[in-house]
N, C-alpha and C positions, 0 to 999 in steps of 0.2 A: 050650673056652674061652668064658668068657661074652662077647656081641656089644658090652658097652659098659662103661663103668669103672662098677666097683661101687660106688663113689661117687655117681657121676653118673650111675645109669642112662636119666635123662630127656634127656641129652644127646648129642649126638653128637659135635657137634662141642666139641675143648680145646685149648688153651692152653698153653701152658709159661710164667709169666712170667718166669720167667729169662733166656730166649733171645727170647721173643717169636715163637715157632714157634707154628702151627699144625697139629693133627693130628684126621683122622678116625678116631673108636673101632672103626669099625664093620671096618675092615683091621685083622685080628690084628695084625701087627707094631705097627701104630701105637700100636693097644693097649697093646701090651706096655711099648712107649717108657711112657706116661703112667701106668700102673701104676707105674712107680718114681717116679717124679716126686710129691714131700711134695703133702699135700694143698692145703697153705697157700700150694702156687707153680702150684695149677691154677684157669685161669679157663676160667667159660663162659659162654654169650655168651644172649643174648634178642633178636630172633628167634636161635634154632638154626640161624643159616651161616653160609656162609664170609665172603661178604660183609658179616656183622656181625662175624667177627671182626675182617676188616682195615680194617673205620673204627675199629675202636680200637686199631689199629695193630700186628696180628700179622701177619705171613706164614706162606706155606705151607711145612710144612718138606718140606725135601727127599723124604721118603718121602709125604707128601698129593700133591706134583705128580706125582711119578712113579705112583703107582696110580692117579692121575685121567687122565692124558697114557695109559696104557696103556687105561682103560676106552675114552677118546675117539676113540683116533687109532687 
């Protein structure tokens, strides 16, 4: 599986605008999530993180905490 949405390869870190979820491409699974996700409802962010995601008001979804909480802790 390729490491980052074939759309977005320059990116890592997306968006869902629908939910306002955050996901790292770089975790298959999350991947996969944003993979279906219409192109037209994926944002990304300048700088590339997380922290730039959530000044513009996304959160981390459930699956970004949980495989960051497992790398950290």
């Amino acid at each position: 599986m390729a490491s980052h949405h074939p759309k977005f390869e320059e990116h890592r870190y997306l968006g869902d605008k629908r939910s306002f979820l955050l996901y790292d491409t770089e975790d298959a699974a999350q991947l996969s999530i944003m993979i279906e996700v219409p192109l037209e409802k994926i944002a990304s962010f300048g700088p590339d993180t997380p922290e730039e995601a959530m000044n513009r008001g996304f959160r981390l979804s459930p699956e970004f905490a949980r495989s960051h909480a497992e790398v950290s802790g």
